[in-house]
C-alpha positions as CSV (number, residue, x, y, z in Angstrom):
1,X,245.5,125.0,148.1
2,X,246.1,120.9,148.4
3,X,242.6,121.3,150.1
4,X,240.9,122.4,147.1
5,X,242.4,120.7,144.7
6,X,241.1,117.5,146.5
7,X,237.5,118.5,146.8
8,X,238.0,119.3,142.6
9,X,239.4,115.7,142.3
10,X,236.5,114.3,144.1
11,X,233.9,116.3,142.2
12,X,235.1,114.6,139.1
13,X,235.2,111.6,140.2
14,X,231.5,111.9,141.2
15,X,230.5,113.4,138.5
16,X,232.3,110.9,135.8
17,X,230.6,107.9,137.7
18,X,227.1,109.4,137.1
19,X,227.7,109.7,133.5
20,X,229.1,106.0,133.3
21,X,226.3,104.4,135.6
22,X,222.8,103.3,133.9
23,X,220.8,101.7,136.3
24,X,218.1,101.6,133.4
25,X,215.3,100.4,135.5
26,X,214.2,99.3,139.4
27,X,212.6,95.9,139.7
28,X,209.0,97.9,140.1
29,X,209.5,98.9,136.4
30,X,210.6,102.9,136.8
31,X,212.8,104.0,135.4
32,X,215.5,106.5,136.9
33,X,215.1,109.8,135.5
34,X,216.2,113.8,136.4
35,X,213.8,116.0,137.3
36,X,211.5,117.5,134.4
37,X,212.2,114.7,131.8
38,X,209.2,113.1,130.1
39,X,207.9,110.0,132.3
40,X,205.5,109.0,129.4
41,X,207.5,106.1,128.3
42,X,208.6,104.5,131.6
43,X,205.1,103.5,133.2
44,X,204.9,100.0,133.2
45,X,202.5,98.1,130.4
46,X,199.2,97.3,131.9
47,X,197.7,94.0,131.7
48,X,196.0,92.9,128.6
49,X,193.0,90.4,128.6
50,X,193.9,86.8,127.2
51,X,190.9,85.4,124.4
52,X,189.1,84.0,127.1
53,X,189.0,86.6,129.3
54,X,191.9,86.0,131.7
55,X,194.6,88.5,132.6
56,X,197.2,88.7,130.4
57,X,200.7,89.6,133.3
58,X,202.6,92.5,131.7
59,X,204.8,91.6,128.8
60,X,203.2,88.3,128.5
61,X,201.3,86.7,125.9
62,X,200.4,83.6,128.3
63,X,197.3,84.2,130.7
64,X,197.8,83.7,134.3
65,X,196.2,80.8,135.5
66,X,193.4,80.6,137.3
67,X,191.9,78.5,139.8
68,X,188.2,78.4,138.0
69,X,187.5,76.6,134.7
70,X,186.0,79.2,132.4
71,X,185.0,77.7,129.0
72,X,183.9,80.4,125.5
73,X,180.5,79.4,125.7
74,X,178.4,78.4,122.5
75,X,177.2,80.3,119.6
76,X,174.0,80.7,120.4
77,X,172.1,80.7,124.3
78,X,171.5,77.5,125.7
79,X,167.2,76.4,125.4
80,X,167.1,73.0,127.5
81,X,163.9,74.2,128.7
82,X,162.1,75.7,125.4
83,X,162.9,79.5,126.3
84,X,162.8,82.1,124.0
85,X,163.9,85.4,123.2
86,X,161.3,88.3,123.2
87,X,161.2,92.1,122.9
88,X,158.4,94.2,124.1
89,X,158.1,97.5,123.5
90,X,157.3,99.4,126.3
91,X,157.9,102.8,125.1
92,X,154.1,103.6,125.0
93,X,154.7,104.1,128.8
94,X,158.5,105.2,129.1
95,X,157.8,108.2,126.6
96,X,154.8,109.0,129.1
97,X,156.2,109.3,132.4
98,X,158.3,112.4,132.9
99,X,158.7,111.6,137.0
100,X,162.3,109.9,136.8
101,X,165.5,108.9,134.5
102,X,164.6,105.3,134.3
103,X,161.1,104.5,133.9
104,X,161.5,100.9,132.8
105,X,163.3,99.9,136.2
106,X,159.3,99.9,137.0
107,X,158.5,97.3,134.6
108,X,161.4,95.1,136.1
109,X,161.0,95.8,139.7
110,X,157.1,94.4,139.3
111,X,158.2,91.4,137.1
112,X,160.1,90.7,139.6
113,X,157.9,91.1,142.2
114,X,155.4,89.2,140.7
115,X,157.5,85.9,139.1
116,X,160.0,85.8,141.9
117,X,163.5,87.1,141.7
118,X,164.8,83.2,142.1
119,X,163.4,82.8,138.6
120,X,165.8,85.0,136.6
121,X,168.8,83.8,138.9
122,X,168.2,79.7,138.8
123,X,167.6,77.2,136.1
124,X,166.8,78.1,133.5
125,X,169.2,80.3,131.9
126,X,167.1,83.6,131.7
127,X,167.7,87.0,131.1
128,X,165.6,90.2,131.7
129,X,166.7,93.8,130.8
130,X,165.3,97.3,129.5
131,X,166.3,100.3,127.9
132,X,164.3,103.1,127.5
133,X,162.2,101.7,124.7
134,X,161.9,98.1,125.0
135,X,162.2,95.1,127.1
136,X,164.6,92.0,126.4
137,X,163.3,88.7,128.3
138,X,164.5,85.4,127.6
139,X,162.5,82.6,129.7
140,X,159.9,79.8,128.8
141,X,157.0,80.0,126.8
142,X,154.8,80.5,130.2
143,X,157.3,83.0,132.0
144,X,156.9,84.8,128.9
145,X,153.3,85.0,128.8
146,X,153.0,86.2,132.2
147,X,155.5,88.9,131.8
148,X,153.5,90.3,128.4
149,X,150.8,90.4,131.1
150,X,152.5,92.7,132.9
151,X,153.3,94.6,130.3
152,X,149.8,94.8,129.3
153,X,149.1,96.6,132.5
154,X,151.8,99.3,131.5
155,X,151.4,99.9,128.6
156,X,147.6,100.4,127.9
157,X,146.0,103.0,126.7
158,X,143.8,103.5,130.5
159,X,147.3,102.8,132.2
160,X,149.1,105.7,130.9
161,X,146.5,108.2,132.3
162,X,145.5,107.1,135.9
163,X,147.6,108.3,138.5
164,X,146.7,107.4,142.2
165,X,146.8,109.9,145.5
166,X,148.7,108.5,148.4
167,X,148.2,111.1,151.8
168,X,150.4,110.2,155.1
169,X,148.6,111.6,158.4
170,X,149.5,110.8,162.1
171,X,146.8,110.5,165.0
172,X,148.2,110.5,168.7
173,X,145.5,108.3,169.6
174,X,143.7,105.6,168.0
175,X,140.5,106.8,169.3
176,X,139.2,107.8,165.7
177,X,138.0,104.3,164.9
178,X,134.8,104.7,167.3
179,X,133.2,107.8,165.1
180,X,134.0,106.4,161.9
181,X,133.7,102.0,162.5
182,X,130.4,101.6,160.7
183,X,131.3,102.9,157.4
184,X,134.7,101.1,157.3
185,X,135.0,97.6,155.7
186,X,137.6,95.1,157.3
187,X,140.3,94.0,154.9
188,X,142.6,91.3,155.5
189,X,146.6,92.0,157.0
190,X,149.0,89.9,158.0
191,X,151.4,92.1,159.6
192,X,150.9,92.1,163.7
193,X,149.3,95.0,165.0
194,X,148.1,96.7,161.6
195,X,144.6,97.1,160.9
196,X,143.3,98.2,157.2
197,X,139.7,99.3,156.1
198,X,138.1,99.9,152.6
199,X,136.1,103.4,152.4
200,X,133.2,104.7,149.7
201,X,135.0,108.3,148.5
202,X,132.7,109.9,150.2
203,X,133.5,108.3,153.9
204,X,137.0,108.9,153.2
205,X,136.1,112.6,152.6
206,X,134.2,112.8,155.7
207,X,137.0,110.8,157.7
208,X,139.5,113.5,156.5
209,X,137.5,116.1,157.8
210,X,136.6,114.7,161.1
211,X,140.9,113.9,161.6
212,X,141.7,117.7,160.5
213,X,139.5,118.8,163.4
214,X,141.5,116.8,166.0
215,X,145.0,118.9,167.9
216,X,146.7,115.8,167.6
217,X,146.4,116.0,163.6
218,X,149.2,116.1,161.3
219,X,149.5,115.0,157.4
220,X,153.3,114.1,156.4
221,X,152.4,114.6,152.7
222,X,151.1,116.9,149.9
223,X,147.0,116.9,149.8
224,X,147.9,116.1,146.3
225,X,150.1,113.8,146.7
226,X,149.9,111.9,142.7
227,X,151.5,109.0,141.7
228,X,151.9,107.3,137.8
229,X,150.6,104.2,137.7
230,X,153.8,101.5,138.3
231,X,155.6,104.4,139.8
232,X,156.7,104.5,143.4
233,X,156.7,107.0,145.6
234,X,158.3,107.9,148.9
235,X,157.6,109.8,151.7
236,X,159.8,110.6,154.6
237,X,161.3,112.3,157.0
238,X,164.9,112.0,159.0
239,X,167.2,113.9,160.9
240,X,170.6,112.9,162.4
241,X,171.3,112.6,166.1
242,X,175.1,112.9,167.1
243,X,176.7,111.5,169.8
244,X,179.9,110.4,172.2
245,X,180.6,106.6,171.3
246,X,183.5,106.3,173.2
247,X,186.6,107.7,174.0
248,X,190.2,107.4,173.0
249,X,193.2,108.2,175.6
250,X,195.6,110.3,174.2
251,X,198.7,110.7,176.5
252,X,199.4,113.8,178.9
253,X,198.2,116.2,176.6
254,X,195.2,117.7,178.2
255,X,192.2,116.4,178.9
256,X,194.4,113.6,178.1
257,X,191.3,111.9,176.2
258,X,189.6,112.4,172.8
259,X,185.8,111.6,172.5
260,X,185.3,109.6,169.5
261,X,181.6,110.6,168.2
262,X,179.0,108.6,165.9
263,X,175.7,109.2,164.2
264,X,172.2,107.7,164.0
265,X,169.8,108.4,161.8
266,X,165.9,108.2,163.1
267,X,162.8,109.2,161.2
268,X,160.0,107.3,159.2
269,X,160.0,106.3,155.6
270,X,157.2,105.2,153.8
271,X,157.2,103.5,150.0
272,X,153.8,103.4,148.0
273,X,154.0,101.5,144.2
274,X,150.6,101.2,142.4
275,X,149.6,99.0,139.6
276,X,146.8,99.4,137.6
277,X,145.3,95.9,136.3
278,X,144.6,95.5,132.8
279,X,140.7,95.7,132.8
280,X,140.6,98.5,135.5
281,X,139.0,96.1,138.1
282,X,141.8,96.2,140.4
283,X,144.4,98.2,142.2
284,X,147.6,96.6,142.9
285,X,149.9,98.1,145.4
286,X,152.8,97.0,147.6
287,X,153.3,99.3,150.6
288,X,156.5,99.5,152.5
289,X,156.6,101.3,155.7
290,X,160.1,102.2,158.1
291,X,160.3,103.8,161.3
292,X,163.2,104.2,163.5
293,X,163.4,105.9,166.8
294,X,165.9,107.0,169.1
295,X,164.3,106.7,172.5
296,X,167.3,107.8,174.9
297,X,170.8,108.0,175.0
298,X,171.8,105.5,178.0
299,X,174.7,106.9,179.3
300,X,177.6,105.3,180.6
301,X,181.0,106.7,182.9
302,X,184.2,105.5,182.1
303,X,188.0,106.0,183.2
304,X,190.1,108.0,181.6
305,X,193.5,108.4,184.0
306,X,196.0,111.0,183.1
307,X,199.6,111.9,185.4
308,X,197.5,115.2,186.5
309,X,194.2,113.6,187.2
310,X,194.2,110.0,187.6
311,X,190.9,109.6,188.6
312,X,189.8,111.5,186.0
313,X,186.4,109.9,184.3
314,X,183.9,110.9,181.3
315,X,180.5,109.9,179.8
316,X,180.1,107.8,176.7
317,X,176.1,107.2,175.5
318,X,175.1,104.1,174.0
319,X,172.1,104.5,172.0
320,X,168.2,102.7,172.9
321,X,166.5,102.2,169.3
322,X,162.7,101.4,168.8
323,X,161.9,99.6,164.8
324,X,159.1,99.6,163.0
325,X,158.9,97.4,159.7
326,X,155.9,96.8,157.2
327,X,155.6,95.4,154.0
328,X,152.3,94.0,152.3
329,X,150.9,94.1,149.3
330,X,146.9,95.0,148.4
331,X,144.8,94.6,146.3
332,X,141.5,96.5,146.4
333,X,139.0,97.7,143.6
334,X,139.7,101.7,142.6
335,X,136.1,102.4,143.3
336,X,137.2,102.5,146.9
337,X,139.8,103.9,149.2
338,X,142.3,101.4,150.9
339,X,143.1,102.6,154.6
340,X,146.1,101.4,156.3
341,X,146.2,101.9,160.1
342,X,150.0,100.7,161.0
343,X,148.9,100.9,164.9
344,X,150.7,103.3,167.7
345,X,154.1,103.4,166.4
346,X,157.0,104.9,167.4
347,X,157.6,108.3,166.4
348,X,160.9,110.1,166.5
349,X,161.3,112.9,168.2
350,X,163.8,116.4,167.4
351,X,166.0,117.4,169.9
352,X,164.0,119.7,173.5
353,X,160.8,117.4,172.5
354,X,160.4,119.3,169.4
355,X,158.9,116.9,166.7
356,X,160.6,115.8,163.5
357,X,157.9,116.4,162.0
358,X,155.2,119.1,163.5
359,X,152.9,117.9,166.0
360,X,154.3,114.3,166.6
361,X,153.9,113.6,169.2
362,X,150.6,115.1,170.5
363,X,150.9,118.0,173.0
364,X,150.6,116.3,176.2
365,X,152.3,113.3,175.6
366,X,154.9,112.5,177.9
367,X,159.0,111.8,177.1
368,X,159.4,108.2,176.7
369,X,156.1,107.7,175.7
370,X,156.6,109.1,171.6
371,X,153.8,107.5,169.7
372,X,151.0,107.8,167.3
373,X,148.3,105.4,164.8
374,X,149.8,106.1,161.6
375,X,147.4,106.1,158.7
376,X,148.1,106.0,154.7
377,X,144.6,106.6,152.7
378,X,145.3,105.6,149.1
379,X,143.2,106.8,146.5
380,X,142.5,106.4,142.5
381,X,142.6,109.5,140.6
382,X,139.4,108.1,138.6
383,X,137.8,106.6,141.9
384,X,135.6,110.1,142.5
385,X,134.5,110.5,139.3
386,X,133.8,107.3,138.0
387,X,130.5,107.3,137.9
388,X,130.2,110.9,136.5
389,X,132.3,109.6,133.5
390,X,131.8,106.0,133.0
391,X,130.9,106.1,129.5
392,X,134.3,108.1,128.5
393,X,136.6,105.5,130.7
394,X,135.6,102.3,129.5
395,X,138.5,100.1,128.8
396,X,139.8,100.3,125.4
397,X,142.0,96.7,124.7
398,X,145.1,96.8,124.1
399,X,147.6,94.2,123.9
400,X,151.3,93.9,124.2
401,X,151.1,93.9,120.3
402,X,154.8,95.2,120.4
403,X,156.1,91.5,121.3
404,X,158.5,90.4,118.6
């Protein structure tokens, strides 16, 4: 019975020190609470941004200082250098293209590519954005006039329709040039090793013909492959090749190891972005071309003891990767076809000499040895019936009229 009555004294003791205590809050800011109450009202208050754009510490209307001097700017955008705002309208060509979200990332990408990206990002202050319907650029007077070039080019009437054919094929040999050299006009590369030709419509007819005959043949892209003009287009093909990377000892448990595994990705990618100029005389294009291979796996044994077998070892692989990088840019007349040879490149292969992509390599061609000329034939739409239709496709003017 005293027993009892002393564990009934102690429960009210407990119980009358809970109801006295209020530990309101723990230095992190929560607050102590049963289970099931509403914890709305003890999260702690967020930081709020000071006037000038500093953090603002909880509870605090004085901003935490920083170590970088950050001023409010002026009222209006600094014009040292004369620039001024414009906006183009560019829907004309956004409404058009029906190929991706964000048609006027084209029009940036090729200003860009054709001003200089250190332009926009040095002095002078400048600015360059789009929406779906127009343009925003503030630069100088000249930056300005050659970016309503460029506009010019998208946005004309000719522009909107012509649409360009890009087909990928793979040779295992480069033997093709003897039948075909005297109808194929030398155009200038700078990249190592890569050769490119200008063809009449009708040679490039007749070259397709003569490669589709060849066992070694294989095209990597639609026949009808199209592309808007100041659109890109890729073409490729990967797979992912798994493997042991290295190892990771894990006690007694048996096999007293775990293999720790990593991927690589090999396979060929290939880029193609067409421009259009404003007259129709000219075809520019910047081709982008990426290979990789896995050759082999090089294999290597290491040591992994245990209690039960101490001389206990495994394999780990380290992969051996061939590259291939291009990048150019052309400029050709549409009349003609622009062939680009990118030389005997390596070509991946699929796992038990199975080709990534049918028929590469060539049947015959021995492990190690994975190659193949690589050729991209690009073609105007308009090219093989121009001169059927000349009269109807003259070039209409039109002028970046929507420059305000």
């Amino acid at each position: 019975m005293a027993s009892s009555t002393k564990w009934i004294v102690l429960a009210c003791c407990v119980a009358l020190w809970a109801a006295t205590s209020a530990p309101a809050q723990t230095q992190s800011g929560d607050a102590w609470r049963s289970a099931g109450n509403d914890v709305s009202n003890t999260r702690t208050e967020p930081s709020r941004p000071a006037a000038d754009g500093s953090a603002l510490p909880p509870g605090s209307d004085s901003p935490r200082p920083r170590s970088a001097k950050v001023s409010m700017g002026q009222d209006s955008l600094p014009n040292e250098h004369g620039q001024l705002w414009r906006t183009y309208d560019i829907s004309p060509y956004t409404l058009q293209v029906a190929s991706t979200n964000r048609p006027e990332q084209a029009l940036v990408d090729w200003i860009l590519q054709e001003t200089g990206y250190e332009a926009w990002h040095t002095e002078p202050l400048a600015i360059l954005s789009a929406n779906r319907r127009s343009l925003f650029v503030y630069h100088t007077p000249e930056m300005q006039q050659a970016v309503a070039d460029i506009v010019d080019r998208f946005v004309s009437n000719d522009a909107d329709s012509s649409e360009f054919v890009v087909r990928v094929v793979t040779v295992g040999s480069p033997n093709w040039r003897a039948r075909v050299q005297p109808t194929l006009q030398p155009f200038q590369v700078q990249t190592p090793g890569v050769q490119a030709w200008l063809l009449e419509p009708e040679a490039a007819v007749n070259l397709m013909a003569d490669l589709r005959r060849r066992t070694d043949f294989r095209e990597h892209s639609s026949p009808q492959q199209m592309v808007s003009n100041g659109q890109s287009t890729v073409v490729s093909s990967t797979r992912s090749q798994y493997y042991v990377r290295d190892v990771r000892l894990t006690g007694n448990t048996w096999p007293g190891y775990q293999p720790e595994t990593a991927v690589v990705d090999e396979g060929f990618s290939l880029e193609f972005s067409p421009l259009l100029s404003i007259d129709r005389e000219s075809i520019d294009a910047i081709v982008k071309c990426q290979i990789d291979q896995l050759e082999k796996m090089v294999p290597v044994m290491v040591d992994v003891p245990t209690s039960v077998a101490p001389r206990q070892r495994t394999k780990i692989e380290v992969p051996q990767l061939a590259h291939f990088q291009f990048h150019e840019r052309f400029r050709w007349s549409p009349d003609n076809v622009l062939l680009v040879a990118m030389g005997m490149v390596p070509l991946p292969l699929a796992s038990e000499n199975k080709p990534l992509v049918p028929g590469l390599p060539i049947p015959g061609v021995a492990p190690g040895d994975n190659r193949g000329d690589l050729l991209v034939l690009i073609e105007s739409k308009r090219a093989t019936t121009a001169k059927a239709s000349a009269a109807q496709t003259a070039t209409r003017p039109f002028s970046a009229s929507g420059v305000r």
